[in-house]
C-alpha positions, -999 to +999 in steps of 0.1 A: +000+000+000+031+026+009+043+016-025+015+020-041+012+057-021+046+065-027+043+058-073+012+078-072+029+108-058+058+101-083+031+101-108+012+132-109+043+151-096+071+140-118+048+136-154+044+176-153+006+177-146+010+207-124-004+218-084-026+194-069-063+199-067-056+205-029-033+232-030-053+249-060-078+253-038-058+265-011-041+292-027-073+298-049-054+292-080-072+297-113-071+276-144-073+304-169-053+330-149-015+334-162-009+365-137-006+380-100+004+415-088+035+419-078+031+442-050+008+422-031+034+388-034+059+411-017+040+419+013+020+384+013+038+357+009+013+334+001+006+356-032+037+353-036+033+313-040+001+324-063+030+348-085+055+319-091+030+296-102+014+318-127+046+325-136+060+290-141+024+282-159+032+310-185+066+294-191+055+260-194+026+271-217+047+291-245+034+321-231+066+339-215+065+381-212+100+382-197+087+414-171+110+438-161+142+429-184+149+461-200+177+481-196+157+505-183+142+481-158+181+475-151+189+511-145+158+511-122+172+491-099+206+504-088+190+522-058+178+490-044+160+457-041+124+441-028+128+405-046+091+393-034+109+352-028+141+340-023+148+306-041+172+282-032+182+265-058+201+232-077+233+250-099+224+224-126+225+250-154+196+238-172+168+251-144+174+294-149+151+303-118+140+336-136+133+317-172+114+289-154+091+314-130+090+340-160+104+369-134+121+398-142+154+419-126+151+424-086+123+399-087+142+372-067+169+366-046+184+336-055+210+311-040+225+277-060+243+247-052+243+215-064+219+198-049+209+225-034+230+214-005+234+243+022+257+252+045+270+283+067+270+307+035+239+296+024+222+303+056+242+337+060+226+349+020+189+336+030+189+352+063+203+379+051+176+383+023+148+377+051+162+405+075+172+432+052+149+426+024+120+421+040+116+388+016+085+367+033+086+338+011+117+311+005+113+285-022+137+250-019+135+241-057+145+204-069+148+193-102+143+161-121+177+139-130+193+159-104+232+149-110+240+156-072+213+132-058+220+106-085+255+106-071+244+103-036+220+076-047+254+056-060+272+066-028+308+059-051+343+051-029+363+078-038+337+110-048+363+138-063+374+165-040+347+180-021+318+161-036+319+137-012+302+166+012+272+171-012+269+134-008+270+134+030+244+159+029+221+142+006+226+108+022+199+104+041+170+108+016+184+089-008+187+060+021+148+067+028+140+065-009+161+030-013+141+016+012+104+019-007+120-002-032+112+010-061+127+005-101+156+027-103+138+061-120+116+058-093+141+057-064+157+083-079+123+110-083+118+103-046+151+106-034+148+143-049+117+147-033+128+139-002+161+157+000+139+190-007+115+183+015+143+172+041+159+209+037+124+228+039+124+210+069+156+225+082+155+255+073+119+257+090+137+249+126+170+267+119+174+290+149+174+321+156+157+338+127+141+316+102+128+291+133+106+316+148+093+340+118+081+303+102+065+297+137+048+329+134+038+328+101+055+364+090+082+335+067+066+309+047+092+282+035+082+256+007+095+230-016+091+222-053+106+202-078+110+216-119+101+187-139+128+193-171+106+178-199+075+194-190+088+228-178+067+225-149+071+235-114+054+211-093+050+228-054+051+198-035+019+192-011+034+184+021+053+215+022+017+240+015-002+223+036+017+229+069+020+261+062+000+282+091-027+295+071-040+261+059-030+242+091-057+268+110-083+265+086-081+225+088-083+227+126-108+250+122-127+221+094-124+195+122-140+215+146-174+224+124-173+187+114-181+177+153 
């Protein structure tokens, strides 16, 4: 049955078919709506959530407007920045975090490693984004065939110079995805999945600052994987529906259902 749970996840996550019918309700996500205002996702995060997907829609729909990529829109913003999301993000050149969300210059603050893997610097940059920028919302973005999982996955000897701490760092959701076993492409969409979810989960509890504005709902912190044939961003479930908002109004659910 876990297997069974665990392929159908795979399924409508990794095949491109977009948010779930659970979150799209949530965040109130329209089929035939390609835009949100991007003053109102930098002072709410969660329309911020509703701006990246529209976003990513356009891209994975042919229907790109590359905002705010001018060299005017350049010149604009020499004074300053208000990036409405800070995404932290796989190097693996072929996922271009401003192509894929069609966003334009100052939009977001962005941070990449293979893997995604952080460590002190990386918390230092997204921190420093949260305090000083005022950015509310902080994306964890996985991507399909991810090289640096698929390495971890292998767990080789004698990894090249400091690979082997990518590895270390990725180790233990590759272990957890190894033991649904699955066939091989399988293993390797959930070891992804987990290793985002894994670091949303981190960075949710790292103290002192993230920790406590995720507690109190001022810093929303998700995870998504970019599916490379589809173009699509799927926003993984677990990860929106513990946020605050939609935690409150299930308790609240329960309660009118007694």
């Amino acid at each position: 049955m876990k297997k069974l749970l665990i392929v159908a996840l795979l399924f409508t996550g990794f095949l491109g078919y977009g948010q779930s019918a659970e979150i799209k309700k949530m965040l109130k996500l329209e089929d035939d709506r390609y835009f949100a205002d991007r003053d109102s996702a930098y002072t709410d995060p969660y329309k911020g959530l509703r701006k990246l997907m529209y976003g990513n829609k356009r891209f994975a729909d042919n229907r790109r407007v590359a905002p705010r990529q001018s060299e005017e829109d350049m010149k604009n913003n020499e004074l300053g920045q208000k990036p409405f999301a800070t995404i932290i993000g796989c190097a693996d050149s072929r996922v271009p975090n401003e192509i894929i969300f069609d966003q334009g210059v100052g939009d977001l603050f962005i941070t990449r490693t293979a893997g995604q893997v952080m460590a002190e610097a990386s918390y230092g940059t997204i921190e420093y984004a949260t305090v000083f920028l005022k950015t509310k919302l902080i994306v964890v973005l996985g991507h399909e065939s991810c090289g640096a999982v698929t390495a971890a996955m292998k767990l080789p000897e004698n990894p090249p110079g400091h690979v082997v701490s990518l590895i270390n760092s990725i180790k233990p959701a590759s272990l957890r995805a190894k033991e649904a076993k699955l066939d091989k492409k399988e293993e390797l969409d959930l070891a992804i999945r987990e290793n985002v979810i894994e670091q949303v989960n981190l960075l949710r509890n790292l103290e002192p600052i993230l920790s406590r504005r995720t507690a109190s709902g001022e810093v929303l912190i998700v995870g998504a994987v970019y599916n490379l044939h589809s173009g699509k961003v799927e926003f993984l479930e677990e990860t929106i529906l513990s946020l605050p908002r939609f935690v409150e109004a299930s308790k609240s659910g329960m309660k009118k259902m007694k």
